[in-house]
Phi, psi and omega in degrees: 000095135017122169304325185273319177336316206253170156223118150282117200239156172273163170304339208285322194280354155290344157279311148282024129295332179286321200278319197278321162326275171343319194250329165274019117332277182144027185293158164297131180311306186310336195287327206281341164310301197273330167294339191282318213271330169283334169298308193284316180287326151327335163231352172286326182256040191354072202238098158311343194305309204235030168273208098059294186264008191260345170302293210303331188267003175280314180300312205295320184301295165327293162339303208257006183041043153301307180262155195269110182294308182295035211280178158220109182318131187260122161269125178235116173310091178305292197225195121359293224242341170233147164209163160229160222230119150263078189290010131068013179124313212256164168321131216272011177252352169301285211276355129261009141284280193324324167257013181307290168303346189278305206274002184287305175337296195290353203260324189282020177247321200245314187114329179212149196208142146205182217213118126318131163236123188252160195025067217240166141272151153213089191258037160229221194255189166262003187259002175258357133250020166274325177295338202265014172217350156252029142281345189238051180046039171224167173315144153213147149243188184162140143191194199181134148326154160212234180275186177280094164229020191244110143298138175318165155272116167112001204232180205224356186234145186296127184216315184268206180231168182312336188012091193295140159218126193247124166232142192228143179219134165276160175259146142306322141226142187103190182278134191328180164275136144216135171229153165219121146251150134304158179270333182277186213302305196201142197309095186339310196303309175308341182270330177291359184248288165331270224324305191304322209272344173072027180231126203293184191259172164290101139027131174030074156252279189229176175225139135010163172278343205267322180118003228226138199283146174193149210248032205253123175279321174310337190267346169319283191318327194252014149265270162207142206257174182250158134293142187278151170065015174100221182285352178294280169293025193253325201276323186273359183251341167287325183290316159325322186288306171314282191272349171268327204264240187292337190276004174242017192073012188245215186277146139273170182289327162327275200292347183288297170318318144320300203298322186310296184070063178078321163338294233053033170284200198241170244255144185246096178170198155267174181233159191229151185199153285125099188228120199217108196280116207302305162349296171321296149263003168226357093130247243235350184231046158258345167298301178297323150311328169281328166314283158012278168340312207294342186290019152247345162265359150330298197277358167280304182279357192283324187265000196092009202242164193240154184295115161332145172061021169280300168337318211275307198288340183284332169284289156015291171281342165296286191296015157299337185242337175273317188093178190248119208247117165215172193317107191324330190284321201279300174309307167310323203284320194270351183283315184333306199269346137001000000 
């Protein structure tokens, strides 16, 4: 793409394209930081998928009164070790902030704690809540249902959601360990960035409306996404649909998709987060154990082979000073909506 193609932006006017969106939309003041703040990292770690273009379907859900713009999260202490978070309507980045200290607490008091988020929107990647917690020296997963757009491995009709699952390990020095995926091939978001781009997808991405492999993204979209590795990721994406799912009380990608009724707003239901303090099992000879750790990422990286989010953090440090370079139709499109 082209210098002429892009408009480059600092975080800071990316930030106040997202917050002037935002709010002349009808998000609620409280929302608008922390939806923003999920935004900006999507394009400070030039990860487009989830930057920037990720606006347009937050506005579309606001439109279509899918999300509670005003919510206000409800914290319910389950146990010790549990709590659950009611985001009440509204997006899920209000509702892990608000229950981030309960749940940091409960993992450094017990050793391991984990938080339900029920009823959320959520349309970005995991990992700025994987970070926001081996920043605080801890273990973490998370993941979460979203629509019905995944065929089963053998099957030809959408039944699961892309369903990401994100794990995070802290370092002693430098940047975590993290990886967030999807289960399916690849991130709805990325085959809707061909489409606006007119450029076909890869080969075992999606299959047709027919069932049938293809490298047309609309007909992707208006078919089924594959699951990565097969029947492998289809096993990991149903335990997402599960422990994300029925065991914290909320929607499946199915029911999400029902709930949706057509909107095409962003995906309706919960999240599972998982925090596990290294303390907690090994107490005073936990430092010499996380050390430990690093002779095995010595030994990834040692061979030539890269860290899952080593890309992301190098971007990370370029673009405060390089800036965010994105597509002039997408940037006109959100000052339009501006």
């Amino acid at each position: 793409m082209s210098a002429t193609d892009t408009v480059t932006l600092t975080l800071a006017q990316v930030e106040e394209l997202c917050h002037s969106v935002l709010r002349r939309h009808g998000l609620g003041e409280a929302h608008i930081a922390p939806v923003t703040a999920t935004i900006i990292a999507g394009e400070r770690d030039e990860c487009a998928s989830h930057g920037v273009y990720r606006l347009l379907n937050c506005v579309h859900t606001l439109k279509s009164g899918k999300v509670v713009p005003d919510a206000v999260p409800v914290v319910d202490h389950m146990s010790m070790s549990l709590l659950r978070v009611d985001a009440a309507g509204g997006f899920a980045q209000l509702a892990f902030a608000t229950g981030l200290p309960h749940l940091v607490e409960k993992a450094q008091a017990t050793g391991i704690a984990a938080m339900g988020i029920n009823r959320c929107v959520h349309f970005a990647a995991l990992w700025p809540e994987i970070e926001a917690l081996t920043g605080r020296g801890l273990v973490a997963f998370a993941c979460t249902p979203s629509h019905a757009w995944v065929a089963p491995a053998g099957g030809t009709s959408p039944l699961f959601g892309t369903n990401p699952i994100a794990f995070g390990w802290p370092r002693p020095d430098g940047d975590p360990f993290v990886f967030d995926f999807a289960t399916s091939a690849v991130a709805r978001g990325e085959i809707e960035l061909h489409r606006r781009a007119g450029k076909p997808i890869p080969l075992g991405w999606t299959i047709d409306a027919q069932g049938n492999p293809t490298t047309d993204a609309e007909a992707g979209l208006a078919g089924a996404l594959l699951t990565f590795g097969g029947h492998k990721g289809s096993a990991l994406s149903a335990m997402v649909e599960l422990i994300a799912g029925p065991l914290i009380g909320d929607m499946t990608s199915a029911e999400s998709l029902a709930h949706d009724d057509g909107a095409k707003a962003s995906p309706y239901g919960g999240e599972l987060i998982i925090a596990i303090d290294p303390i907690g099992f090994l107490g005073g000879a936990a430092a010499e154990h996380v050390q430990r750790a690093e002779s095995l990422f010595d030994g990834i990286t040692g061979q030539g082979a890269r860290l899952p989010s080593r890309r992301r953090f190098a971007a990370r440090r370029r673009t405060p000073e390089a800036g965010c370079r994105i597509p002039r139709t997408l940037y006109e499109e959100l000052a339009a909506l501006a």
